[in-house]
Every structure is written in structure tokens, then in C-alpha cells.
C-alpha positions, 0 to 999 in steps of 0.5 A, spaced: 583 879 919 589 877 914 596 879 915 599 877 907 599 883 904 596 885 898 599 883 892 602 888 887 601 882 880 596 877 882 598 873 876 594 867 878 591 864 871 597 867 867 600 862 862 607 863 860 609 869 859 606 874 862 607 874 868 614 876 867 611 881 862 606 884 867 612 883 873 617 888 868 611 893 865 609 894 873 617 895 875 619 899 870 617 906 873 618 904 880 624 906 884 630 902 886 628 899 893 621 898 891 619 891 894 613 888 890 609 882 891 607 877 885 603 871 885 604 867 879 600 859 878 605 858 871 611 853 873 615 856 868 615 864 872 619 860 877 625 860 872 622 866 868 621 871 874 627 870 877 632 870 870 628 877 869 630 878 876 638 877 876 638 880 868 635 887 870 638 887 877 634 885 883 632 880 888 627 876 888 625 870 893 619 865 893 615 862 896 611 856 896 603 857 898 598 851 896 597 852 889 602 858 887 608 862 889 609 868 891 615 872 889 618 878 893 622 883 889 626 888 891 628 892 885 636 894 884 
């Protein structure tokens, strides 16, 4: 049995810029202090998620798992 949570974007497979879009279009009715768990396979989310991430007032840290990464936000 696992105990990584589900994650709430699974954009795996996501060119440039989507995962950003899809990450901001899910956020933007959720509440501040929601956490939100995205995984992204695209070099350029590791400087597009973040820079959203400070832009909009959020936290985000990365992980590195394999061939993608993982991206907690917790909304400001």
C-alpha cells in the first residue's frame, strides 16, 4: 500500500506551458492555505511553477522523484 498522496495536477507529459496553467486554473478557487501537490516532467515548470508561485503569493518546494518532480504548494 502507498502513502504518497494523490496528486491534484498530474501533468506529467505537459509541455511548456501548461503545467503552469493547469497548476494556476486549479488554484484559483481554492482558499489560501490550501496544499496542492503537482507533478510536472517539463524542465521549464521547475522555473515556471515557482515564479508563478512567488508572483501570486504562495509557497512552493520541489522534490526530485525519478523522472519528474514534485511540487507542494501551499496557497497565500
Amino acid at each position: 500500500m502507498s502513502t504518497e498522496p494523490e496528486p491534484d495536477l498530474d501533468a506529467r507529459g505537459l509541455k511548456c506551458p501548461l503545467p503552469v496553467i493547469r497548476l494556476a486554473r486549479l488554484a484559483r478557487e481554492l482558499p489560501s492555505g490550501t496544499t496542492l501537490l503537482a507533478l510536472a516532467d517539463d524542465p521549464a515548470a521547475e522555473a515556471d511553477i515557482p515564479a508563478w508561485a512567488r508572483m501570486r503569493g504562495h509557497t512552493v518546494t520541489l522534490e526530485q522523484r525519478g523522472g519528474h518532480t514534485a511540487y507542494v504548494v501551499v496557497l497565500g
